[in-house]
Every structure is written in structure tokens, then in C-alpha cells.
N, C-alpha and C positions, 0 to 999 in steps of 0.2 A: 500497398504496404510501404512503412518508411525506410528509405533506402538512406544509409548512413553516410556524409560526404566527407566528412570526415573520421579516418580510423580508431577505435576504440582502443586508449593505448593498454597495454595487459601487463607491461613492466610493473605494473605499483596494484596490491592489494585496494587501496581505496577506490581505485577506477572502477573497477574490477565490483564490487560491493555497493556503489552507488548505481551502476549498471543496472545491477537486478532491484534493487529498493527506490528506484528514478521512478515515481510518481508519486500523486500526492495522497491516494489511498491505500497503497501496497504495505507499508507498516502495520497498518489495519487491517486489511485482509490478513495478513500471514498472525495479528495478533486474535482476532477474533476465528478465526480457523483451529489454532492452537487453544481455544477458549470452548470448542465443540459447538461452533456457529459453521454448518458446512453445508446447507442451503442456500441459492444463491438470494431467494425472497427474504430469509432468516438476515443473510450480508446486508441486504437493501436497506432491513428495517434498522440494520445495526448502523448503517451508514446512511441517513437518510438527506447528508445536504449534497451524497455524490448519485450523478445520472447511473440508469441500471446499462446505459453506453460503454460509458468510462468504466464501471467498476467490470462491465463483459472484457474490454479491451487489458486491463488489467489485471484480472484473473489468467486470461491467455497468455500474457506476455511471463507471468508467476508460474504459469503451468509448461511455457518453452522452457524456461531457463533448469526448472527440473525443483523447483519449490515448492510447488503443492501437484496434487495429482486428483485427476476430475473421472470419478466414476459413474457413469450411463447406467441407468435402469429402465430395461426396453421394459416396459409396462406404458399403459394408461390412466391418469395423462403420466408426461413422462417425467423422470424423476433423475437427479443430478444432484452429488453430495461430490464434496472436498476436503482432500484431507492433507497433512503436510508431508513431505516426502524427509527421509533421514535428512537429505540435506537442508530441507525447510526448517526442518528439527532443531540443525545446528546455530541458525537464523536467531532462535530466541534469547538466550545470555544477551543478545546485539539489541533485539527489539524492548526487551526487561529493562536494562541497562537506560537504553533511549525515554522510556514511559517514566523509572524512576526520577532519572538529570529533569526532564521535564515539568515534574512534579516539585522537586526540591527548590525547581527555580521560577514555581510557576506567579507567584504577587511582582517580581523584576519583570518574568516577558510579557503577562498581559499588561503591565501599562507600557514597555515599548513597543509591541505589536499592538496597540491602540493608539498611541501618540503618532505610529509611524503609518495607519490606517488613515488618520486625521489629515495627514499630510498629504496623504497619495488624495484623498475626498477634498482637498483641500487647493490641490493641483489641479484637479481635473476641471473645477468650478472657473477656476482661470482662465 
């Protein structure tokens, strides 16, 4: 497990809020969970350019923090749903918010997340 070397400072709300949303699929899971995608093969196919690694490690890290909550169905085979916890709940105005700005701005960042794509492709060739 990763052990932190440096302290997570807890004085400032944004620390605090990047904490639990620090990866690159966690938006997405807590937005497609709230969407009644609560399967984790259902998440895969929702998310199909992230490993079913990362999206396990990420669901966990989602389910420590107390944002979504993971129900076992001892049956065969065995069966595992996700759902959001109140505080997961409180998550969404924040993730809405993120997908609208996103959306309003989205013809400005896909050509600078392409021009700036070009560049890093463009560096590496160097």
C-alpha cells in the first residue's frame, strides 16, 4: 500500500476534496454510479480506455473514503453492486458543475489538449 511522505495538509477544503476525487477515473465512477451503473463489468464497459486494475483500485480508494458503498451477494457466480453513500450524494452539484464548465468550454480545450498532445508527441520524437 502507498504510504504518504508527505502530510496531507487538512487546513484548506480544496486539499481535502482533491484527496478523494485524485484520479483520473473517480469523477466517472461516482458520475456513472449516480447514473444507476453499479456493476463493476457495467463501469468497465462504461469506461472502456481505463484497466479493470485501476478502475478496482479506484472504486476501493472511493469506498475508504466513505463515497460509495460496495454490496456482496454471496450467490453464484458472485455478484457485487455500488451505490453512492449520502456523502457520495453530496459529491454530485461538484461532479454536475465539473461535466457542465466542461461542456461549455469544450471547442477552446479540445484544440489545446490537442495542440498540447502534439507537443508532448512531438517532444518525445526528439
Amino acid at each position: 500500500m502507498y504510504e504518504r511522505k508527505i502530510p496531507l495538509p487538512v487546513d484548506c477544503g480544496l486539499h481535502l476534496t482533491k484527496e478523494v476525487l485524485n484520479g483520473k477515473w473517480k469523477a466517472n465512477l461516482i458520475y456513472a454510479i449516480s447514473e444507476k451503473i453499479k456493476r463493476p463489468s457495467e463501469l468497465q464497459r462504461a469506461m472502456p480506455g481505463a484497466t479493470k486494475r485501476v478502475l478496482n483500485m479506484q472504486l476501493n480508494q472511493l469506498e475508504e473514503h466513505g463515497i460509495i458503498s460496495k454490496k456482496i451477494y454471496h450467490q453464484l457466480p458472485p455478484k457485487v453492486e455500488y451505490s453512492l453513500t449520502p456523502l457520495g450524494e453530496s459529491l454530485m452539484p461538484l461532479i454536475d458543475a465539473m461535466n457542465i464548465w466542461g461542456d461549455q468550454n469544450r471547442n477552446y480545450l479540445e484544440k489545446v489538449i490537442a495542440n498540447t498532445n502534439l507537443l508532448v508527441t512531438a517532444t518525445k520524437k526528439q
